[in-house]
C-alpha positions as CSV (number, residue, x, y, z in Angstrom):
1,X,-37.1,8.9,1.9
2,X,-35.1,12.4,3.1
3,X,-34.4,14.7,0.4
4,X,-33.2,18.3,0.3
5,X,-34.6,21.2,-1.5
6,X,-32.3,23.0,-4.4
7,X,-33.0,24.4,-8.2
8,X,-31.5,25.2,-11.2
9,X,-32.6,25.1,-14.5
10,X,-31.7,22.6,-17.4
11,X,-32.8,22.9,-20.9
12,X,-35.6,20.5,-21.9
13,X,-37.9,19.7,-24.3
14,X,-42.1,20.4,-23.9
15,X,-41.2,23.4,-21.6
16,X,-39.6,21.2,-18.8
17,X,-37.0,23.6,-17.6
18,X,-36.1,23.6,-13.8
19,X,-35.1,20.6,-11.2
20,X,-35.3,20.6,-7.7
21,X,-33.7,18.3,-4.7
22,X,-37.4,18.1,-3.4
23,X,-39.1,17.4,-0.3
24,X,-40.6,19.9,1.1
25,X,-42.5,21.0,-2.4
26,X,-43.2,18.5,-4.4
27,X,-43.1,18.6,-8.5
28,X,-45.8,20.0,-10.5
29,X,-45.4,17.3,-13.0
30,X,-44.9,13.9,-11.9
31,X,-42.0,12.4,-13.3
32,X,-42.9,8.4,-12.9
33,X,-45.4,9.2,-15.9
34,X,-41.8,9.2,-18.0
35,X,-39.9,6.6,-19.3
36,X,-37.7,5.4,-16.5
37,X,-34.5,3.4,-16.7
38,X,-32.0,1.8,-14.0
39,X,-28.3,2.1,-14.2
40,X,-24.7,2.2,-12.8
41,X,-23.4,5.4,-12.9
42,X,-19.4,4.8,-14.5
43,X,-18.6,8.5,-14.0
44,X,-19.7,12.1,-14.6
45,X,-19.2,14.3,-17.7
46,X,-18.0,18.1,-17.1
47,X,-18.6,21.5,-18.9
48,X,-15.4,23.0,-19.9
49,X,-14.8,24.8,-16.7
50,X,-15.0,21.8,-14.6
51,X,-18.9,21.4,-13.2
52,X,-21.0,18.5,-13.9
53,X,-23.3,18.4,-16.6
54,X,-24.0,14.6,-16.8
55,X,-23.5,11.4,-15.9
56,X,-22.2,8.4,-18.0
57,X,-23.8,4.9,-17.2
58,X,-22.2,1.4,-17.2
59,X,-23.9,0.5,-20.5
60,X,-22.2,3.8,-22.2
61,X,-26.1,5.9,-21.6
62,X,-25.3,9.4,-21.3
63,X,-27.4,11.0,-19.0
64,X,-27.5,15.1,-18.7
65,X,-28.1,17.5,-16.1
66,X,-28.0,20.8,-15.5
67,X,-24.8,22.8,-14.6
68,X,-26.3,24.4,-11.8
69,X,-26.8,21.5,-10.4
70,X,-23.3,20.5,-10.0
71,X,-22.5,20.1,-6.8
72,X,-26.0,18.4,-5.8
73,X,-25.4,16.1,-7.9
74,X,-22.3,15.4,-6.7
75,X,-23.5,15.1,-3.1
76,X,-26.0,13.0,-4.3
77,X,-24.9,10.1,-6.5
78,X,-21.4,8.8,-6.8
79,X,-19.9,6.2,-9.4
80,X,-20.9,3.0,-8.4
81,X,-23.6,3.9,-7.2
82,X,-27.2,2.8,-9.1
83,X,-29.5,5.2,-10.2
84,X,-33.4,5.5,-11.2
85,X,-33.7,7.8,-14.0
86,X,-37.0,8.9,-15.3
87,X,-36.7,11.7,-18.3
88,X,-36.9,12.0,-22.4
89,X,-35.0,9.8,-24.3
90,X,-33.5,10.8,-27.5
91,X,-34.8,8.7,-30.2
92,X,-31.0,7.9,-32.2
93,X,-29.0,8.0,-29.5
94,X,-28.8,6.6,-25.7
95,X,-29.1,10.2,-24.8
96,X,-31.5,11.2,-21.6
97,X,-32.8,14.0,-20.3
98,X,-33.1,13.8,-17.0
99,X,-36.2,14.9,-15.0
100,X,-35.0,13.0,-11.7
101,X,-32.9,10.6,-10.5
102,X,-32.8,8.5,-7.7
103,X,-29.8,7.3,-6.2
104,X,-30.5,3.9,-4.9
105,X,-27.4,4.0,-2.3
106,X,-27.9,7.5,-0.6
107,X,-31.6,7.6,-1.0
108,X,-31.7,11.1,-2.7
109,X,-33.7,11.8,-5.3
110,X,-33.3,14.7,-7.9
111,X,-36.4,15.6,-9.5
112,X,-38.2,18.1,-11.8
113,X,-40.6,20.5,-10.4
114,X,-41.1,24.1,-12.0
115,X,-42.5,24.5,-15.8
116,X,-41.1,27.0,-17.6
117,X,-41.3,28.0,-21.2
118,X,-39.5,26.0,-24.0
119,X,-35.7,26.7,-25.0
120,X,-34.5,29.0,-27.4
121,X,-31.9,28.7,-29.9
122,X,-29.2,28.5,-27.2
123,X,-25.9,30.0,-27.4
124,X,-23.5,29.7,-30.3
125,X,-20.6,28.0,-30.4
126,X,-18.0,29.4,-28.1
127,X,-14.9,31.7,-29.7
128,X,-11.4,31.2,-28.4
129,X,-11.1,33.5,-25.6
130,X,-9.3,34.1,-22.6
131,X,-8.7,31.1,-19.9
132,X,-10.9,31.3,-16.8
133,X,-10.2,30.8,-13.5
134,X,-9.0,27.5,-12.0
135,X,-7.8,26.6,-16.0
136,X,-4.1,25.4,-17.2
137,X,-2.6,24.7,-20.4
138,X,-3.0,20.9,-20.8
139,X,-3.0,17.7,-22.9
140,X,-4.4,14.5,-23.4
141,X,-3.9,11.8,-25.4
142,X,-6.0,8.4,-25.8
143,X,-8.1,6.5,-27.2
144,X,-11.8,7.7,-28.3
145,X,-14.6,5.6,-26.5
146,X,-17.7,7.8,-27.3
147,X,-18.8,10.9,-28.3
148,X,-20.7,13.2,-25.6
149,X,-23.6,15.6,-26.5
150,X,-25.0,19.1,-25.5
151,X,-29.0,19.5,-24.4
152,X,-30.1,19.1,-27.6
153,X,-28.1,16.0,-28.4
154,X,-25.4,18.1,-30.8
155,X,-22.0,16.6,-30.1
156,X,-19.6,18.5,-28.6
157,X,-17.0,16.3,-27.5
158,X,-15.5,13.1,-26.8
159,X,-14.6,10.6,-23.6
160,X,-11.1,9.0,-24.1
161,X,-10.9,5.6,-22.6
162,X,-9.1,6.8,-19.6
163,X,-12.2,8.9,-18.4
164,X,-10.8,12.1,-20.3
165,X,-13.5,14.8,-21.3
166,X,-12.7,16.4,-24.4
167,X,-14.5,19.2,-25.1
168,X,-15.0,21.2,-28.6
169,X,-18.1,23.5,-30.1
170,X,-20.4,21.3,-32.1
171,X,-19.7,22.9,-35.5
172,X,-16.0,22.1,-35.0
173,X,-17.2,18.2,-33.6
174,X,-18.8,18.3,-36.8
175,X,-15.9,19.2,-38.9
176,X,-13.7,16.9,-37.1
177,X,-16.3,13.5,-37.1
178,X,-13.9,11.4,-38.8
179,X,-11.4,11.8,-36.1
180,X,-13.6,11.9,-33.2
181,X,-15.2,8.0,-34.2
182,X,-15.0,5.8,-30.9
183,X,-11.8,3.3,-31.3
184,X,-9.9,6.3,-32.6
185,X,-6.1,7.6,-31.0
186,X,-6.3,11.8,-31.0
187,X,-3.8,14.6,-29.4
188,X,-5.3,16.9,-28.0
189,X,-4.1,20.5,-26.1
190,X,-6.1,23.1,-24.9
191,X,-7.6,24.2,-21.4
192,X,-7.9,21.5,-18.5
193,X,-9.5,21.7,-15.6
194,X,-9.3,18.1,-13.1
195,X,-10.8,18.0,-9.9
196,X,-12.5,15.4,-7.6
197,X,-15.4,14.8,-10.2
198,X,-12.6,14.2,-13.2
199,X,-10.7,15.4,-15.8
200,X,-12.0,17.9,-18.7
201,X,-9.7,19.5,-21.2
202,X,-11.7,22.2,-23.6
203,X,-10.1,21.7,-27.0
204,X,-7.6,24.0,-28.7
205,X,-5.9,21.4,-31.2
206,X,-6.7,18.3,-32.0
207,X,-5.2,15.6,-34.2
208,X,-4.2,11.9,-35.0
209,X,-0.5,12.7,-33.6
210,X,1.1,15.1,-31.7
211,X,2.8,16.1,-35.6
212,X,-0.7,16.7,-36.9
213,X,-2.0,18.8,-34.5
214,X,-4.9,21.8,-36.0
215,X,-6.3,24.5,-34.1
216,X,-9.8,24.2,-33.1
217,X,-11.8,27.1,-34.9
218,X,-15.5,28.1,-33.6
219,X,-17.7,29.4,-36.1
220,X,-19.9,32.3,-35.9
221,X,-22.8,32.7,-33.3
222,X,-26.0,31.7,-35.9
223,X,-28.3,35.0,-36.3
224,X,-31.2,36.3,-33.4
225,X,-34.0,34.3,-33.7
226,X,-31.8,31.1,-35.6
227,X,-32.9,27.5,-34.9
């Protein structure tokens, strides 16, 4: 099997931290010791500003992946396409961590290969701030058909039923659980970005109807050293 050497780092779990398109190094840990499972990959998920961050599996598993992996693993797996995945499973929720995946069409494989030392708290929940490059003022509107998660399984958004990201910060996901329950019809506006890997809008109001509509309010960052 071919594969190409790139890293990036994805928050893990047990100090897992880095993955690598591998060949010519291979992993210090080997990740067929993990549980594995086999899927179709439905589509990818997006961070607010458009990379991927995940993918989404026939079967409604969402599996994550790091940012800076984006366009790897778009080069690598496409929907359609069936994937090995071998990483930590979250034990409430058909969550995965990936530590590599194998696309069973193109014959790449993503895989984990560099320890590094366990996550911190992580960054707070984002403020309203200014709109980043290669955003626009958007807005969506469907139906909920799951909720999507960060690294450490907080949610902090939603896919709509037409393959709409919706992205909020996990306190205000919180706040708003009622609204966000798959089966659910929400408004939403805020900052979209769509490009050949999907649709993502990062949330600004939400509501039941476009009449209902209330702004999306981050909270503070929690304190240094907060878990």
């Amino acid at each position: 099997m071919t594969r190409s050497t790139k890293t990036a780092t994805l928050l893990l779990p047990a100090g897992l931290c880095a993955l690598t398109i591998a060949h010519a190094q291979a992993p210090l840990y080997d990740p067929a010791q993990l549980p594995s499972i086999t899927g179709q990959v439905q589509q990818f998920t997006l961070t607010p500003r458009g990379d991927i961050d995940g993918v989404i599996l026939s079967d409604g598993t969402e599996v994550k992946t790091p940012p800076g992996l984006s366009t790897s693993v778009a080069y690598s797996v496409k929907p359609g396409d069936t994937v090995i995945i071998h990483g930590l499973r979250a034990a409430a929720i058909p969550l995965v961590q990936a530590v590599s995946i194998t696309d069973s069409t193109s014959g790449k494989t993503i895989v984990e290969s560099d320890p590094g030392p366990g996550p911190g708290p992580g960054p707070g929940p984002r403020p309203p701030g200014p709109r980043g490059v290669g955003l626009s003022q958007a807005a969506a509107q469907g139906t909920v058909r799951m909720t999507v998660h960060g690294p450490r399984g907080e949610v902090n958004g939603v896919l709509l039923n037409d393959g709409t990201v919706l992205r909020l910060p996990p306190d205000a996901a919180v706040n708003l659980a009622s609204l966000l329950q798959p089966g659910k019809t929400i408004v939403a506006q805020g900052d979209g970005v769509t490009n050949a890997m999907g649709k993502v809008l990062e949330v600004r109001e939400i509501g039941a109807s476009r009449d209902s509509l209330t702004p999306v309010i981050a909270g503070p960052p929690p304190p240094p050293g907060a878990r």
